[in-house]
Backbone atoms as SQL, in Angstrom:
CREATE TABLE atoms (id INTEGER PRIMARY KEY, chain TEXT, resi INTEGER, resn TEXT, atom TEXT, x REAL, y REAL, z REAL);
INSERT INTO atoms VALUES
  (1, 'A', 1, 'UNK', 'N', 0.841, -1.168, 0.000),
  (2, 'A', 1, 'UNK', 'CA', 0.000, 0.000, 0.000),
  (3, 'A', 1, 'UNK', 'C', 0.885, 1.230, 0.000),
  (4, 'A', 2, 'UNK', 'N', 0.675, 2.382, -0.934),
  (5, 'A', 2, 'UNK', 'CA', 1.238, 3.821, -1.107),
  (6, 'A', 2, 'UNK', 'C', 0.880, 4.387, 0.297),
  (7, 'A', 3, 'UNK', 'N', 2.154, 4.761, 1.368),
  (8, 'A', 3, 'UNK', 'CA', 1.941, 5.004, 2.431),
  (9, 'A', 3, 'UNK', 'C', 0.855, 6.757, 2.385),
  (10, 'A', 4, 'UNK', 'N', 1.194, 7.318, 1.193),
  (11, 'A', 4, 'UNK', 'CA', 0.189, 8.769, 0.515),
  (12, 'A', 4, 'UNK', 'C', -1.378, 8.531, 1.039),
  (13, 'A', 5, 'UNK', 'N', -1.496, 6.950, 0.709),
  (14, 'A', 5, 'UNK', 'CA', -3.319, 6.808, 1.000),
  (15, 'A', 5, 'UNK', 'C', -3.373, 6.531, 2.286),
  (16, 'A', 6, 'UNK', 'N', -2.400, 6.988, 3.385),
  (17, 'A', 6, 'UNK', 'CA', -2.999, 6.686, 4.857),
  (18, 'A', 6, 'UNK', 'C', -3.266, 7.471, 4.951),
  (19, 'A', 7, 'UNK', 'N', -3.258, 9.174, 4.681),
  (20, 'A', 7, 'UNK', 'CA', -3.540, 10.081, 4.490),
  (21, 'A', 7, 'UNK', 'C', -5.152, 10.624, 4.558),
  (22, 'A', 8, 'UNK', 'N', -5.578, 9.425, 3.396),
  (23, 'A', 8, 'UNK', 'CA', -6.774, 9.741, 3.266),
  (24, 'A', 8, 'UNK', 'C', -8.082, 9.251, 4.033),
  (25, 'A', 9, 'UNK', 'N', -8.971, 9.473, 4.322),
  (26, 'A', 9, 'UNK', 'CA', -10.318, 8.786, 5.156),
  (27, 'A', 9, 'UNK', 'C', -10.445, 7.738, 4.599),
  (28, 'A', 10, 'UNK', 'N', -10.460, 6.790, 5.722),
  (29, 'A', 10, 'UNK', 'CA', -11.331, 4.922, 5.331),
  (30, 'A', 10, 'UNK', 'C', -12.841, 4.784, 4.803),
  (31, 'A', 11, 'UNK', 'N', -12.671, 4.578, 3.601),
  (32, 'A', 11, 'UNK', 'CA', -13.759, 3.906, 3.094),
  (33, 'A', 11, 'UNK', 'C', -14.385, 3.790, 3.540),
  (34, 'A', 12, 'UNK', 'N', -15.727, 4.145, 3.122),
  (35, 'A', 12, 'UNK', 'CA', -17.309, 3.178, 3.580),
  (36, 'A', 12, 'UNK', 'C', -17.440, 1.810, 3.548),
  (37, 'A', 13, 'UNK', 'N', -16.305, 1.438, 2.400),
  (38, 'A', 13, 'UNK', 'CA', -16.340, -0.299, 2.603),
  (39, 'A', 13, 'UNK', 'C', -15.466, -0.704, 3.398),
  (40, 'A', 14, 'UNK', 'N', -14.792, -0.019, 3.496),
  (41, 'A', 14, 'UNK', 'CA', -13.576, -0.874, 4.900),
  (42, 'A', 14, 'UNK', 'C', -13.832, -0.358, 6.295),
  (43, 'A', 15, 'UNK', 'N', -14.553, 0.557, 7.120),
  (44, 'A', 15, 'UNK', 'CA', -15.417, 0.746, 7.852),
  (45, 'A', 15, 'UNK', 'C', -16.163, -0.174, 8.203),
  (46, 'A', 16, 'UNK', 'N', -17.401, -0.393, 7.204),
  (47, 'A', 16, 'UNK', 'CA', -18.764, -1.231, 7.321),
  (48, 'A', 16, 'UNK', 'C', -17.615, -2.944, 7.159),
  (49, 'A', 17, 'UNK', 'N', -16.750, -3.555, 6.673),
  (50, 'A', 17, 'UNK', 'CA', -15.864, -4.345, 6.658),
  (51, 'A', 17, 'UNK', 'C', -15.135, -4.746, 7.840),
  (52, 'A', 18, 'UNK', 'N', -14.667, -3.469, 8.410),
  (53, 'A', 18, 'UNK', 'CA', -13.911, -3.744, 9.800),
  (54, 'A', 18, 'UNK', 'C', -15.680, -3.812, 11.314),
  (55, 'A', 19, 'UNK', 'N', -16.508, -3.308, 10.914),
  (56, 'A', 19, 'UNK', 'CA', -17.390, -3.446, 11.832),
  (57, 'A', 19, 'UNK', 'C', -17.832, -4.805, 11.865),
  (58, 'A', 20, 'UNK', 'N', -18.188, -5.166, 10.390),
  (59, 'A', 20, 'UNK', 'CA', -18.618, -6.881, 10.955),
  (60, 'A', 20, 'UNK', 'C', -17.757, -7.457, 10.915),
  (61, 'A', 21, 'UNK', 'N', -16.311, -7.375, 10.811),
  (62, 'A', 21, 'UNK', 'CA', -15.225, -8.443, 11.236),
  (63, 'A', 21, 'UNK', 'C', -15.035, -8.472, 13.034),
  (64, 'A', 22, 'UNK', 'N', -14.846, -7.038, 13.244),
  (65, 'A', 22, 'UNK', 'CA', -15.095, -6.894, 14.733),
  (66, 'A', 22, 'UNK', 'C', -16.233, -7.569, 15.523),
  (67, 'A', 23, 'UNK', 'N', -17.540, -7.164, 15.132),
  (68, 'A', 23, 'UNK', 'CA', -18.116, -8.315, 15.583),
  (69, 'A', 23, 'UNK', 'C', -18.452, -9.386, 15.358),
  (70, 'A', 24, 'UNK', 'N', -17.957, -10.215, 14.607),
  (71, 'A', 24, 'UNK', 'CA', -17.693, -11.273, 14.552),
  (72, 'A', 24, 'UNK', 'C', -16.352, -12.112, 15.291),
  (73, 'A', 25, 'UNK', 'N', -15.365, -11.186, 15.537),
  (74, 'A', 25, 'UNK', 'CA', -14.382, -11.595, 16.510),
  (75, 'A', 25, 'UNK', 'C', -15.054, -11.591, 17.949),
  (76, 'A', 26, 'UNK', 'N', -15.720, -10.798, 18.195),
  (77, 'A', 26, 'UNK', 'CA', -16.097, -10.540, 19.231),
  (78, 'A', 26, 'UNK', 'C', -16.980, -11.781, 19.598),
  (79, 'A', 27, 'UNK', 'N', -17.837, -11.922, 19.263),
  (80, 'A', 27, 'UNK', 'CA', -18.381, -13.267, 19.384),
  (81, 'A', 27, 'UNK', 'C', -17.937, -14.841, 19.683),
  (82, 'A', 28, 'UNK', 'N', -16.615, -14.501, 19.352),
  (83, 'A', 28, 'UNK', 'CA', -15.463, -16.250, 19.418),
  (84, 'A', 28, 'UNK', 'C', -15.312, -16.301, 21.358),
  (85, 'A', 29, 'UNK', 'N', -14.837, -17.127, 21.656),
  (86, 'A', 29, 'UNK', 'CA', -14.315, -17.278, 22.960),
  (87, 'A', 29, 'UNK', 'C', -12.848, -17.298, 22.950),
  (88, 'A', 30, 'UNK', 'N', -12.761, -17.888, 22.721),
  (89, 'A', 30, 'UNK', 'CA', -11.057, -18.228, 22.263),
  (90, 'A', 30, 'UNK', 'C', -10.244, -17.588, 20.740),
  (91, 'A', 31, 'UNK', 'N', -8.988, -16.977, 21.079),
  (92, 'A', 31, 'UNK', 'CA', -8.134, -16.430, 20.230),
  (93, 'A', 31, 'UNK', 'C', -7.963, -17.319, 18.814),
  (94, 'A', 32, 'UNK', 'N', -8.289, -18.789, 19.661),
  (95, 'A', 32, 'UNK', 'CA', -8.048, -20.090, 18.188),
  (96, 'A', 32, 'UNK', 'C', -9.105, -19.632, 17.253),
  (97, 'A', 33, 'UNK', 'N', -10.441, -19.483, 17.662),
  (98, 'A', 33, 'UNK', 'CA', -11.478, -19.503, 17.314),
  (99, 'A', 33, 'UNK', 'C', -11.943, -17.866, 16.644),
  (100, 'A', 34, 'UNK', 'N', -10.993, -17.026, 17.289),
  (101, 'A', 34, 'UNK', 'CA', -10.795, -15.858, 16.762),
  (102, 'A', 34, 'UNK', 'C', -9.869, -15.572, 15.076),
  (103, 'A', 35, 'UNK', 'N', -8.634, -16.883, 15.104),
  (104, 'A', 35, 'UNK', 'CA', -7.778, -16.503, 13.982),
  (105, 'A', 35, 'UNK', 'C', -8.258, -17.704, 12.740),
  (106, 'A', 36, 'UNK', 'N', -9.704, -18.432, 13.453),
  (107, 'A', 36, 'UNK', 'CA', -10.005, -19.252, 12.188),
  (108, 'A', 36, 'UNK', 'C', -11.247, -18.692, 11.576),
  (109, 'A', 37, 'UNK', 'N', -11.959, -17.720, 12.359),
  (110, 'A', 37, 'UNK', 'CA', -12.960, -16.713, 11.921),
  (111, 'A', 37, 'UNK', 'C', -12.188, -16.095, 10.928),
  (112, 'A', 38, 'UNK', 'N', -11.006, -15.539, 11.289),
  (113, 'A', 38, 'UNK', 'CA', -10.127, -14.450, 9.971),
  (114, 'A', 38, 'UNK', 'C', -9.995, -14.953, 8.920),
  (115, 'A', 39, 'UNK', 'N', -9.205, -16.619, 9.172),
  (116, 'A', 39, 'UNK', 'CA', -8.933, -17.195, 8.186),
  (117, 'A', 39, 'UNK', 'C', -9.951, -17.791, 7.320),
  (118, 'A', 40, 'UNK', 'N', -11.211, -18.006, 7.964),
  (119, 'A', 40, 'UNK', 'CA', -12.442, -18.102, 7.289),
  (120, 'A', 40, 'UNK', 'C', -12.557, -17.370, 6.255),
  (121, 'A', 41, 'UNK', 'N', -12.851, -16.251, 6.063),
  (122, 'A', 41, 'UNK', 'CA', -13.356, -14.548, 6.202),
  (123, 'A', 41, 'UNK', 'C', -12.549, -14.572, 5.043),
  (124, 'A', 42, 'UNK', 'N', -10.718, -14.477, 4.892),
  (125, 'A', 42, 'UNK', 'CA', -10.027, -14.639, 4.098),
  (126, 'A', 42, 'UNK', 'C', -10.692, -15.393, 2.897),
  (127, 'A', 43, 'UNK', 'N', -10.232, -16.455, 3.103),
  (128, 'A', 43, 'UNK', 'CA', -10.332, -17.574, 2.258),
  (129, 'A', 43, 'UNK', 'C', -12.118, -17.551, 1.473),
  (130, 'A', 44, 'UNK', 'N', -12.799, -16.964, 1.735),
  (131, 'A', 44, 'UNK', 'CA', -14.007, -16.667, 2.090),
  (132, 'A', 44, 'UNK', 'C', -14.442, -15.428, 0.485),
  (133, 'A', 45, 'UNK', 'N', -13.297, -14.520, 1.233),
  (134, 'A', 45, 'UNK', 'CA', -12.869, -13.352, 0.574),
  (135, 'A', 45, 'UNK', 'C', -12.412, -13.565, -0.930),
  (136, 'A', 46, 'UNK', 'N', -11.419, -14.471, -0.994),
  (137, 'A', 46, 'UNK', 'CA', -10.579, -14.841, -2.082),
  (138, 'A', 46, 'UNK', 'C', -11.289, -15.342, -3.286),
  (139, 'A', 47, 'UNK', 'N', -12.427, -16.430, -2.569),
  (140, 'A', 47, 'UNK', 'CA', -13.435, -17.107, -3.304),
  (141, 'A', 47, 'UNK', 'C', -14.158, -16.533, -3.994),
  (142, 'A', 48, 'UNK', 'N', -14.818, -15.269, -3.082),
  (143, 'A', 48, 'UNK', 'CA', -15.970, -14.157, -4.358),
  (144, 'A', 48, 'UNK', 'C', -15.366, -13.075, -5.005),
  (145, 'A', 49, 'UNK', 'N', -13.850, -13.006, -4.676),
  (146, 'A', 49, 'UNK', 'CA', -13.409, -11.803, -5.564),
  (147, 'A', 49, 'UNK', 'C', -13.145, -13.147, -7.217),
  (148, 'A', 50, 'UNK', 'N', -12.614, -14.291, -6.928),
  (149, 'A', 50, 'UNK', 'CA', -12.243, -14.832, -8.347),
  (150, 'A', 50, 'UNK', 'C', -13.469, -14.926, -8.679),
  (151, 'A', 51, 'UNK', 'N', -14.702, -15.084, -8.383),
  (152, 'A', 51, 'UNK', 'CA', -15.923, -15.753, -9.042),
  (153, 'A', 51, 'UNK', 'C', -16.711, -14.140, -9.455),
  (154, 'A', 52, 'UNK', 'N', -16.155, -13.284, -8.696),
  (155, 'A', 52, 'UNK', 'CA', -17.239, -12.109, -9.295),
  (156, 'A', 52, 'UNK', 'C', -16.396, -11.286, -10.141),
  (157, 'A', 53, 'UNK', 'N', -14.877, -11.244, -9.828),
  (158, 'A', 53, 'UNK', 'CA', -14.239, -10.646, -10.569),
  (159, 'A', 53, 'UNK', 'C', -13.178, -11.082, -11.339),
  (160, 'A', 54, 'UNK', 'N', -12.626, -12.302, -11.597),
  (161, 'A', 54, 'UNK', 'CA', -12.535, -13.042, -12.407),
  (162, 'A', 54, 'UNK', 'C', -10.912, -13.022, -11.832),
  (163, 'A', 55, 'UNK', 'N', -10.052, -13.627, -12.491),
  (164, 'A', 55, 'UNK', 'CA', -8.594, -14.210, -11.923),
  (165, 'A', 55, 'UNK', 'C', -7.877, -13.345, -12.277),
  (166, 'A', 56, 'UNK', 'N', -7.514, -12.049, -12.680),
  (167, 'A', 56, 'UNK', 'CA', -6.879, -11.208, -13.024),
  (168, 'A', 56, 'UNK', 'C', -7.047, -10.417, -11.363),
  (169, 'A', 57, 'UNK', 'N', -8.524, -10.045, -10.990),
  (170, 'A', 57, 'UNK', 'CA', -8.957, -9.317, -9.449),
  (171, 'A', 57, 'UNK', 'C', -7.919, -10.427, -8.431),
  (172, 'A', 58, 'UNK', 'N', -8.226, -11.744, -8.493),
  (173, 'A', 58, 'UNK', 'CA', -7.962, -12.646, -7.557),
  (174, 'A', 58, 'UNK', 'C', -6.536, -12.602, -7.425),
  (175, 'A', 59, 'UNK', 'N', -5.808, -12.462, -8.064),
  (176, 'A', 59, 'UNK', 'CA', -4.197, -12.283, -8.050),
  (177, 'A', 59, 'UNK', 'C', -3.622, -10.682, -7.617),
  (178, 'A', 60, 'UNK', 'N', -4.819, -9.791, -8.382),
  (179, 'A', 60, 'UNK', 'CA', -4.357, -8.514, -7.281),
  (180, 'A', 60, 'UNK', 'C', -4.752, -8.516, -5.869),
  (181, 'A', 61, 'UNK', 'N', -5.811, -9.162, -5.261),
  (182, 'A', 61, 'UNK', 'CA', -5.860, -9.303, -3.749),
  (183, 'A', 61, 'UNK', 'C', -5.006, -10.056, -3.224),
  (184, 'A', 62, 'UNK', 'N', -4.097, -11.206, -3.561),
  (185, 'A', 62, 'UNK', 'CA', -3.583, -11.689, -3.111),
  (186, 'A', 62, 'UNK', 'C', -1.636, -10.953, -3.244),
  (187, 'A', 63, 'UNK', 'N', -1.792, -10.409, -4.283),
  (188, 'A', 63, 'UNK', 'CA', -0.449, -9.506, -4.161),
  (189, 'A', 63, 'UNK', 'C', -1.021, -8.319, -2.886),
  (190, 'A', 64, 'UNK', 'N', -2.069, -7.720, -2.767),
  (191, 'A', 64, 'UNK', 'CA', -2.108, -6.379, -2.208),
  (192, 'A', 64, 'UNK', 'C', -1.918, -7.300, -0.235),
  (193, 'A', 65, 'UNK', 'N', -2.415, -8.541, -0.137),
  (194, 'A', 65, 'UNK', 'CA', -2.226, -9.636, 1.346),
  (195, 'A', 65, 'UNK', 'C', -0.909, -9.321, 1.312),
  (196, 'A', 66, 'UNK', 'N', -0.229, -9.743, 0.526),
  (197, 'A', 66, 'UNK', 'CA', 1.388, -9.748, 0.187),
  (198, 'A', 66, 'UNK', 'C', 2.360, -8.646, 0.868),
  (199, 'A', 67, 'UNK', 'N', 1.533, -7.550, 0.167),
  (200, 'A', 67, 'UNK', 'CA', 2.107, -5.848, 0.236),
  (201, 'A', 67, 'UNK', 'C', 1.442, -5.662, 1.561),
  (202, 'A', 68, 'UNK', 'N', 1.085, -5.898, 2.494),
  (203, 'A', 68, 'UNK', 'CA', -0.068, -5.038, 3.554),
  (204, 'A', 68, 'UNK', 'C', 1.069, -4.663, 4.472),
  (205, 'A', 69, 'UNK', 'N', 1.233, -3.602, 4.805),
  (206, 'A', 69, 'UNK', 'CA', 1.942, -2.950, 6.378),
  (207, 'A', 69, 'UNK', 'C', 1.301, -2.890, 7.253),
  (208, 'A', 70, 'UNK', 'N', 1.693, -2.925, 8.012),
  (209, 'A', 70, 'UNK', 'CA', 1.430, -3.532, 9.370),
  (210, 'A', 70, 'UNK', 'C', 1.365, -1.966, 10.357),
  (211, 'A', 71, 'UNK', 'N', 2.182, -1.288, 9.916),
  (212, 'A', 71, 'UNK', 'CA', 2.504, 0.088, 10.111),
  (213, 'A', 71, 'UNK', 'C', 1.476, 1.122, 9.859),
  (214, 'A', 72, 'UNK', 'N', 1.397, 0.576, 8.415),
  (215, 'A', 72, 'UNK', 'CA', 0.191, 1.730, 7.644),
  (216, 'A', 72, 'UNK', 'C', -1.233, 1.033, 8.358),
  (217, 'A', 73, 'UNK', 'N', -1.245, -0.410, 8.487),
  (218, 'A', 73, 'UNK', 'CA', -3.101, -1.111, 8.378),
  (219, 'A', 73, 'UNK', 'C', -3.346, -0.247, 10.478),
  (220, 'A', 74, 'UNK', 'N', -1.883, -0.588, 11.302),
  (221, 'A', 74, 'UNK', 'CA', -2.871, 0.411, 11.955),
  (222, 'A', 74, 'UNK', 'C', -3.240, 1.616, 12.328),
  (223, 'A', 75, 'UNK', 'N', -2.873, 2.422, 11.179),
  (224, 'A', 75, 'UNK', 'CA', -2.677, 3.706, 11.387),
  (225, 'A', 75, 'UNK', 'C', -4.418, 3.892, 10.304),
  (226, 'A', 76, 'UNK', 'N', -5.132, 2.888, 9.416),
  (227, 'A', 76, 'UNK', 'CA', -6.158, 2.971, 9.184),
  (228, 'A', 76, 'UNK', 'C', -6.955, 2.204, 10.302),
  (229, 'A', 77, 'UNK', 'N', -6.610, 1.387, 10.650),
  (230, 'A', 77, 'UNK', 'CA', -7.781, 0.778, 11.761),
  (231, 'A', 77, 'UNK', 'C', -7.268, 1.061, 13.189),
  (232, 'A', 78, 'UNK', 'N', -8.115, 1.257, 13.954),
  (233, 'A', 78, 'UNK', 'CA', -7.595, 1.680, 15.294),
  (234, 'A', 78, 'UNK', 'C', -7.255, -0.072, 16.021),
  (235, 'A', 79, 'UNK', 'N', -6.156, -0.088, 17.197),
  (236, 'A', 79, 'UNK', 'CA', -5.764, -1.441, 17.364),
  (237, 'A', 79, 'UNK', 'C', -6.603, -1.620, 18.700),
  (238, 'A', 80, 'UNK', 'N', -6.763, -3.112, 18.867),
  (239, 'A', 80, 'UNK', 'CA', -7.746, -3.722, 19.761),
  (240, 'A', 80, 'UNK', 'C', -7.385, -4.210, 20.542),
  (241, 'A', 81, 'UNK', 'N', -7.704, -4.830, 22.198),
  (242, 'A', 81, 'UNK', 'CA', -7.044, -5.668, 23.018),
  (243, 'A', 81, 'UNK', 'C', -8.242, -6.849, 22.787),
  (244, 'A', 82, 'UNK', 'N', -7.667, -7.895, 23.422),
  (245, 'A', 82, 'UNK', 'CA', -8.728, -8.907, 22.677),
  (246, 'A', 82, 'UNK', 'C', -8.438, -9.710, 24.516);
């Protein structure tokens, strides 16, 4: 990610995105049960970007997983204690 777009306001889709991931973490008991919700969610993810947007989309989400900072993602999402 171009560290330029931390700059800018979060999306309406990554907002409404991070709200039902949040609660849906929230709901697990356990941290196990917390990182197979993600990995769900992921894998989940991967599935309707190739089927709605065909394998050209599916290879840029999986380069942009690739590219993600860790630096920049929480300087867009605020960080959580769990």
């Amino acid at each position: 990610m171009d560290h330029s777009d931390s700059n800018k306001k979060t999306s309406i889709h990554a907002q409404r995105a991070y709200s039902l991931i949040l609660s849906g973490v929230a709901e697990c008991d356990t941290a196990l049960d917390q990182r197979l919700l993600l990995d769900s969610l992921i894998c989940q993810c991967a599935v309707f970007t190739r089927i709605l947007g065909g394998e050209r989309e599916f290879y840029d989400l999986l380069e942009k997983l690739k590219r993600i900072d860790l630096d920049v993602a929480g300087d867009l999402m605020p960080a959580t204690q769990h």
